[in-house]
N, C-alpha and C positions, 0 to 999 in steps of 0.2 A: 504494500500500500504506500503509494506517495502521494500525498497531495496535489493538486496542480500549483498552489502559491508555494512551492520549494522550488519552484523553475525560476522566480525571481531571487537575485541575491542575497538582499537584503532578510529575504523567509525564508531560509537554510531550513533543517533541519534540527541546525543545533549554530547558535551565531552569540557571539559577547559582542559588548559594547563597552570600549575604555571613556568613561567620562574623565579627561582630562583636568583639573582645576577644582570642583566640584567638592564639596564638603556638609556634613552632615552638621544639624544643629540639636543638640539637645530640649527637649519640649517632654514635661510631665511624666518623669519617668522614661521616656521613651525618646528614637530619637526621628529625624525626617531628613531628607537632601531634596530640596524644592528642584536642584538641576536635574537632578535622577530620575525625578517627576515628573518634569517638562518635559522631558526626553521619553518618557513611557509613552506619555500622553501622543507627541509626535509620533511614536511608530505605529501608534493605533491608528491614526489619522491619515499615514502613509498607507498603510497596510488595507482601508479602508478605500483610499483613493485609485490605490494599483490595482489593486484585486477586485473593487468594486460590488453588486450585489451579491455575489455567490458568497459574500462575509457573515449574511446574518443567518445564514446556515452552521456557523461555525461555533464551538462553545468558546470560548478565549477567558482563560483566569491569569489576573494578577497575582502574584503570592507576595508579600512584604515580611521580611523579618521582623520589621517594629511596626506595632499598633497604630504610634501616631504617623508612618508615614503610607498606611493604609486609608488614616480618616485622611490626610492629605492631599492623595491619589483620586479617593471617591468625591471631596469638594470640587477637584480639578475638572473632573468627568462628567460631573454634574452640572457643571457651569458651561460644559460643551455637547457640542449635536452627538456626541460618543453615543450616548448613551444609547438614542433611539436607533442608530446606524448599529449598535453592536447590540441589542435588546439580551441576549445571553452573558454577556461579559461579566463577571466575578472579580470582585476583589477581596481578598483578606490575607489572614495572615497565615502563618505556617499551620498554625494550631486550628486556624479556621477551615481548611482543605484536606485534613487528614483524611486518605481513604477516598478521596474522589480524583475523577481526570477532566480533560479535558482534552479538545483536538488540538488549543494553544496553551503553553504556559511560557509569562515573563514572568523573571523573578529580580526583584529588586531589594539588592543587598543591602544598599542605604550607606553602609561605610565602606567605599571601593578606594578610597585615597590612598591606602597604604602598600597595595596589590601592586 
């Protein structure tokens, strides 16, 4: 089984992305990287653009290691056309997707500066 969105680049199979500069901020316990964010946000929207309708066939979860940069990801999304373009898209956290799949998974680290 391959997808057809693995024929583009960018939706490999299996793809990182070095945010270069980029730094996580401490918030309640937990922490967030608004760059790491933006950048999720953006490959949804690419991803959305390239590949077009056959997207909302697709299930796509985010995974976050830290809580607060989950609530950060879902205000982002929520402030964008994401939502009704990806109407299955999932976000949480590690502990929130235990035991499920999906046909996408990002997963955002939150602290990559040191990598």
């Amino acid at each position: 089984y391959r997808p057809s969105f693995h024929k583009h680049e960018r939706f490999g199979p299996l793809v990182f992305h070095n945010l270069c500069g980029a730094s996580e901020t401490d918030v309640n316990k937990s922490k967030r990287n608004t760059q790491e964010a933006q950048l999720i946000k953006r490959l949804l929207e690419q991803f959305v653009d390239e590949i077009g309708p056959s997207t909302r066939g697709l299930s796509i979860g985010v995974i976050s290691l830290y809580s607060e940069q989950q609530r950060l990801l879902k205000e982002m999304i929520s402030r964008s056309s994401l939502k009704e373009k990806l109407p299955s898209l999932t976000i949480n956290t590690v502990d929130g997707f235990q035991g499920q799949e999906r046909d996408i998974i990002i997963i955002s680290c939150v602290r990559t500066h040191q990598l």
